[in-house]
C-alpha positions in Angstrom: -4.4 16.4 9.0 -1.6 14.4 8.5 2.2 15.3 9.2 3.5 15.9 5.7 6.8 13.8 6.5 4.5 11.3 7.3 2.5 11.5 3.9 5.6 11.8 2.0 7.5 8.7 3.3 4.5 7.0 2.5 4.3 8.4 -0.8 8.2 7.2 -1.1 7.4 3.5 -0.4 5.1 3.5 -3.3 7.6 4.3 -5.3 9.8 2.4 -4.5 7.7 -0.8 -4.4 7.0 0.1 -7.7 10.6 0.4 -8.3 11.5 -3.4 -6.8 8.2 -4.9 -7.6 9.5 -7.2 -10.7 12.5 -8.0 -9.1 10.9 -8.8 -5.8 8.3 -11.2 -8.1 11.6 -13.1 -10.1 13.1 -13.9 -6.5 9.8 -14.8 -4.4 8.7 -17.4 -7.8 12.5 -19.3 -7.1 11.9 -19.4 -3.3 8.4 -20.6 -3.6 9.7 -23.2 -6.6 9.7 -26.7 -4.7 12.2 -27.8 -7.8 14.7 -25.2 -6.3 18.4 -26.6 -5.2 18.9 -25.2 -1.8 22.7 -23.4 -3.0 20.0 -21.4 -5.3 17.1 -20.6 -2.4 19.7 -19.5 0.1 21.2 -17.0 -2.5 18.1 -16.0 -3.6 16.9 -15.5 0.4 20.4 -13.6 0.4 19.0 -11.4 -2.6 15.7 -10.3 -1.1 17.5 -9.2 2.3 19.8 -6.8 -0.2 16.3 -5.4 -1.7 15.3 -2.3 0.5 12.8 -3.0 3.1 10.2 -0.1 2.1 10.5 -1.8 -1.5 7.7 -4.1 -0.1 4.4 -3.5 -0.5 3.4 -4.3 2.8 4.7 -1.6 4.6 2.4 0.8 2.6 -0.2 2.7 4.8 -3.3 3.6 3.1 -4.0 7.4 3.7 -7.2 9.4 3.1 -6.9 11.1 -0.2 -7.8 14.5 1.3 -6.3 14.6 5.1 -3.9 11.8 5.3 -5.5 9.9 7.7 -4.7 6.5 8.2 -7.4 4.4 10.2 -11.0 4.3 9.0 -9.8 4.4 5.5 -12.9 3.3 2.7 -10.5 1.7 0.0 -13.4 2.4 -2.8 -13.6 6.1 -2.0 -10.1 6.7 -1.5 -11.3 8.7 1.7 -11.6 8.4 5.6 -14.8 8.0 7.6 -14.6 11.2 8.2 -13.5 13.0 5.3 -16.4 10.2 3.2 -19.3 11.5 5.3 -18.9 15.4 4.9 -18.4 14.9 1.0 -21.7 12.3 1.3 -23.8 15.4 3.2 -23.4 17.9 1.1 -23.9 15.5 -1.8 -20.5 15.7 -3.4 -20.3 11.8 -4.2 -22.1 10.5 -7.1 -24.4 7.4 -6.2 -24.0 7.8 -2.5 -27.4 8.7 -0.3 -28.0 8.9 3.6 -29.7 5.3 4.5 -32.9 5.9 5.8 -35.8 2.8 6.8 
């Protein structure tokens, strides 16, 4: 399991990317606007450095629903390897069987 401070700052930058995410969008479309004067790109350059740096989505970790784990993560599931496989053995996932040729 997962430190909870660890769980909660994630849970934190989610929110907050949420928070900036139109924001972040308005200033990335000028810089990435070939028509854009170069007084206007450096102050919008200037407005994105002002923008929190957990406001951007990349710095997002995805966690296993259940234990917070972050590596081996299955994105469909919401779940780790780990976590994915017990639930799969005793049958707890809909539509998911043991492979067997």
């Amino acid at each position: 399991m997962a430190k909870k401070s660890i769980i909660e700052r994630n849970k934190k930058r989610v929110a907050l990317a949420a928070k900036y995410a139109a924001k972040r969008a308005a200033i990335k479309a000028v810089l990435a606007n070939p028509e854009t004067t170069d007084e206007d790109f450096f102050a919008a350059r200037r407005k994105l450095a002002k923008i929190p740096r957990n406001a951007s989505p990349v710095r997002q970790r995805n966690r296993c629903s259940l234990t917070g784990r972050p590596r081996a993560y299955i994105g469909k599931f919401g779940l780790s390897r780990l976590a994915f496989r017990e639930l799969a053995t005793f049958g707890q996932l809909p539509g998911v069987t043991k492979a067997s040729w």
